[in-house]
N, C-alpha and C positions, 0 to 999 in steps of 0.2 A: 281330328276328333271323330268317333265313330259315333254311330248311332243312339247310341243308348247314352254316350255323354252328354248331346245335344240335346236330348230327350230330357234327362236331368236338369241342365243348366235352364230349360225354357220352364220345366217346372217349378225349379226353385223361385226363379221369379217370377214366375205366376204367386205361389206361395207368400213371396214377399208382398208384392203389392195387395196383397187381399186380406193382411194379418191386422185386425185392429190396432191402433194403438193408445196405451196406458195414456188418461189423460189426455187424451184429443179427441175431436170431433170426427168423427171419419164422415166421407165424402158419402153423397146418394148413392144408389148401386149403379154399375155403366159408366160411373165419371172417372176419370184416367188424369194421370198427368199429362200437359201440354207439351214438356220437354224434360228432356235428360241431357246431365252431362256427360260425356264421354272422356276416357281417360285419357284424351288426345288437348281435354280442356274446349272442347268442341260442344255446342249446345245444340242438341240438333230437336226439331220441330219431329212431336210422336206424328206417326202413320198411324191409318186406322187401327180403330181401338185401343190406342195410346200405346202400338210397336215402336221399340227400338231396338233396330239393323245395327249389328256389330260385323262387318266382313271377316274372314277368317284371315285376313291378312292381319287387320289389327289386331286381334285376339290373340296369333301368335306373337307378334312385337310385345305382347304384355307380359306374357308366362316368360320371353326371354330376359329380363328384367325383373319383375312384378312390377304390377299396374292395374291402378283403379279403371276399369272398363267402363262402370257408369254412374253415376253419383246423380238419384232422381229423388231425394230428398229423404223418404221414407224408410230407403234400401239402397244400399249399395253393392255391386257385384264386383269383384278385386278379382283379376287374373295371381297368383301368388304363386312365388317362388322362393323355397330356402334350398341355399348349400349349404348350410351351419344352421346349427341350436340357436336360438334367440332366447329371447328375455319371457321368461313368467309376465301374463298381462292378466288383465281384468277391463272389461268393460261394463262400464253401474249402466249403459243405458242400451248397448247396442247386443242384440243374439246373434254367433255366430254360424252359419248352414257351410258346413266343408264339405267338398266332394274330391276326394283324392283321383288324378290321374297317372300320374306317373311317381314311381321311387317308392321309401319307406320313411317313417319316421316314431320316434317313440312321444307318442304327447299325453302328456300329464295333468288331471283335470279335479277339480279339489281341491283341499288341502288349504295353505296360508303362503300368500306370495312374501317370501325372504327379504329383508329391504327395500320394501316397496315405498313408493316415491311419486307424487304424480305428476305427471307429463304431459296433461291436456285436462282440459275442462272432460270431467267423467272418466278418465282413463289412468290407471295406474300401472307400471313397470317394474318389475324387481329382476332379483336375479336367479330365482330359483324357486320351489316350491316345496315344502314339506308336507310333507304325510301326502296326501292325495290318491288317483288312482290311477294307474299305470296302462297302456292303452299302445300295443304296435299297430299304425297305419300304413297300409297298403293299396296299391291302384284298383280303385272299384269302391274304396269306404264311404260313407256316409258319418258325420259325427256332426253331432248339436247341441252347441255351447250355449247355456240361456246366459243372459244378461247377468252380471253381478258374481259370477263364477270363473275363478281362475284356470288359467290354461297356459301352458309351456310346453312346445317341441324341444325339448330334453335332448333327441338325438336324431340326427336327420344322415340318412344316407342320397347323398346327390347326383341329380335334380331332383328335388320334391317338388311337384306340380301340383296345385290346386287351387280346385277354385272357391269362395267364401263368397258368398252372400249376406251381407249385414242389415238386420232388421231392427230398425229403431223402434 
């Protein structure tokens, strides 16, 4: 990971911890979470100013797979990996932050998820998406899925690496 990726990723979750949220009470200003889980399933105790150290060895075991890197209640940060198109999704409660590293992918955002179906409390899956808007990613992108808005990588040429940041 270079420079300017690290740069990003620490942003993002700066961004994440500091976004209000709908219907809750946000914390004083300075107050941090005590801990985060790591996608190792690991809880580890924040360091000052409520840091959580991901070594670059795990962070690469993520992107080889996909893998949630931290789960700190508020935000999560997912190492992600497709070699194939997936399913049309919607999330009614979670915004997604993507920052493309590596590959291409055509992802498709709008529109009405095709058979959709739901698959978790707030979360729905289909298999496709009509009408919408059409979008090629590439290594460097930035794209920001709000909440309640549909989304499908349509076409993935592999590895697509990226990273998402989920903001409840």
């Amino acid at each position: 990971m270079n420079r300017f990726q690290r740069t990003f990723a620490l942003a993002a979750l700066v961004a994440a911890a500091t976004i209000p949220q709908t219907g809750s009470t946000t914390a004083a200003a300075g107050a941090t979470a005590a801990s985060a889980t790591t996608g190792a399933g690991v809880t580890t105790a924040a360091g000052a100013g409520g840091v959580t150290y991901l070594p670059a060895a795990e962070v690469r075991a993520g992107f080889s797979h996909g893998a949630v890197l931290v789960d700190a209640g508020r935000y999560m940060v997912h190492a992600s990996r497709r070699d194939a198109a997936g399913q049309a999704e919607v999330h009614a409660r979670d915004t997604d932050i993507i920052y493309v590293l590596e590959g291409a992918a055509t992802l498709v955002t709008g529109g009405a998820v095709v058979e959709g179906k739901d698959t978790a409390p707030d979360e729905v899956r289909g298999s496709a998406i009509a009408g919408g808007e059409t979008r090629t990613l590439a290594a460097g992108d930035v794209v920001i899925v709000p909440n309640g808005t549909p989304h499908w990588f349509r076409e993935v040429k592999a590895p697509f690496l990226y990273y998402v940041v989920k903001v409840k």
